[in-house]
C-alpha positions in Angstrom: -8.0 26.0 4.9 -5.9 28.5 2.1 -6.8 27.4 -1.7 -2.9 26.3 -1.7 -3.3 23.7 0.9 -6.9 22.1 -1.2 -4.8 21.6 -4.1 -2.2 19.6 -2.5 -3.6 16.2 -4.1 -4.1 17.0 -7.9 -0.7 18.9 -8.3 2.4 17.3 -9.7 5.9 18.6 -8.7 9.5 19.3 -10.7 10.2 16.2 -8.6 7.2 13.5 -8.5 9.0 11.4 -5.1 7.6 13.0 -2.8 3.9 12.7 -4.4 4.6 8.8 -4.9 6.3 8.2 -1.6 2.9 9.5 -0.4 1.0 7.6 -2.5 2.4 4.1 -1.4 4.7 4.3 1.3 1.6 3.9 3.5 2.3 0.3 5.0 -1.2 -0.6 4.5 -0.9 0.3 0.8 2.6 -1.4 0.3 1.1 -4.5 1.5 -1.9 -4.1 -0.5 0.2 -4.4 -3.4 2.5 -6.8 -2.7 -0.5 -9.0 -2.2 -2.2 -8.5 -5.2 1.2 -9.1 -7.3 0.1 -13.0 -6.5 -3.0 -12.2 -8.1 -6.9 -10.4 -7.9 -8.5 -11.3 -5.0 -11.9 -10.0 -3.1 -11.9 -7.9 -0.3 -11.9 -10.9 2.3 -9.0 -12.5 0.9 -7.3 -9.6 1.1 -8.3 -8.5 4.5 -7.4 -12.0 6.1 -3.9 -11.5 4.2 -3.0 -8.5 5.3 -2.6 -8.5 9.8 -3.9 -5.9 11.7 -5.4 -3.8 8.7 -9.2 -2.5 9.9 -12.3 -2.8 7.5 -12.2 1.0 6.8 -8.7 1.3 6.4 -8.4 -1.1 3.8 -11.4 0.7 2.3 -10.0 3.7 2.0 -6.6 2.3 1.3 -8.0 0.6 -2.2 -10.0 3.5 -2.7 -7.4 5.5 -3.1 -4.7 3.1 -5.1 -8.2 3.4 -7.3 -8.6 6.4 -7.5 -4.5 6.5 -8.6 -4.6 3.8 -11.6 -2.9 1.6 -9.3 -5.6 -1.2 -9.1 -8.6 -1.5 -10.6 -11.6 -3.2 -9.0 -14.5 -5.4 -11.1 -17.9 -6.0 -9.3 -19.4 -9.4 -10.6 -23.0 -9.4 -10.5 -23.1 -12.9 -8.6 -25.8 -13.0 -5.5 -24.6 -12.0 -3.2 -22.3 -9.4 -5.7 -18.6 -10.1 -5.5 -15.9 -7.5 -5.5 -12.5 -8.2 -7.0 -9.2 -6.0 -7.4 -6.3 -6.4 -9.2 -2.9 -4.9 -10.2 -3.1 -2.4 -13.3 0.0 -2.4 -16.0 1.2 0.9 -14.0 1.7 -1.2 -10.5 2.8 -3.8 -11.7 6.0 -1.8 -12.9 6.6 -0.9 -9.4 5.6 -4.6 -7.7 9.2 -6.0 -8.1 10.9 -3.4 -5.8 7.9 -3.3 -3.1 8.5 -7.5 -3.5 12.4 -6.7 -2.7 11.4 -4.1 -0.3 9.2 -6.5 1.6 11.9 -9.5 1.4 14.3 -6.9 2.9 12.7 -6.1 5.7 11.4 -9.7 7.0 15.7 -10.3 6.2 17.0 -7.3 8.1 14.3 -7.0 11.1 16.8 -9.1 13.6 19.0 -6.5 13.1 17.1 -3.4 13.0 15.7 -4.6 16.1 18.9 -5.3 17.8 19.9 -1.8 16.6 17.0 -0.2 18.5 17.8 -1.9 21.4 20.8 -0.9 22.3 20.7 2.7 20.8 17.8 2.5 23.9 20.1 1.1 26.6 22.9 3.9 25.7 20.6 6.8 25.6 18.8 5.8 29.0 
């Protein structure tokens, strides 16, 4: 792989969109956050609360909102140990437009649905 291409996740742009649509326009991560603007909760919680997201994926998922200042996550030395994540100050400037976002879409599925269906009966 060409040094220009290993870079790709540390470099910021004369236009940051693209590097935040990346960053949480995953649905998993969207989600993720629009969970944890009701609270922290553990991993379990939020693996029960969120449908059809795997063990790794969410994983990975929280890793990286992490790794991004986006959540921060506070082990609790309880037996067995507990894990609990939370919103930091920088989500939770963008939770009330992923909250919209979310509304919008439960809203407007009927119709986006219906729009998909007969776009498919015209073009067949």
């Amino acid at each position: 792989m060409s040094q220009r291409n290993t870079a790709v996740t540390d470099q910021v742009t004369d236009c940051p969109l693209p590097e935040v649509l990346r960053l949480i326009g995953d649905k998993w991560c969207i989600q993720i956050l629009v969970e944890l603007g009701a609270g922290p909760r553990r991993f379990t919680q939020l693996e029960r609360a969120i449908e059809g997201v795997s063990r790794r994926m969410l994983t990975l998922n929280l890793r990286n909102l992490e790794r991004n200042g986006l959540i921060t996550r506070t082990v609790y030395p309880d037996a067995p140990p507990s894990v609990e994540y939370a919103l930091t100050p920088l989500a939770e400037d963008v939770r009330e437009p992923l909250e919209l976002l979310a509304q919008w879409a439960r809203r407007s599925i009927p119709a986006l649905m219906a729009a998909r269906h007969a776009y498919d009966a015209r073009v067949q």
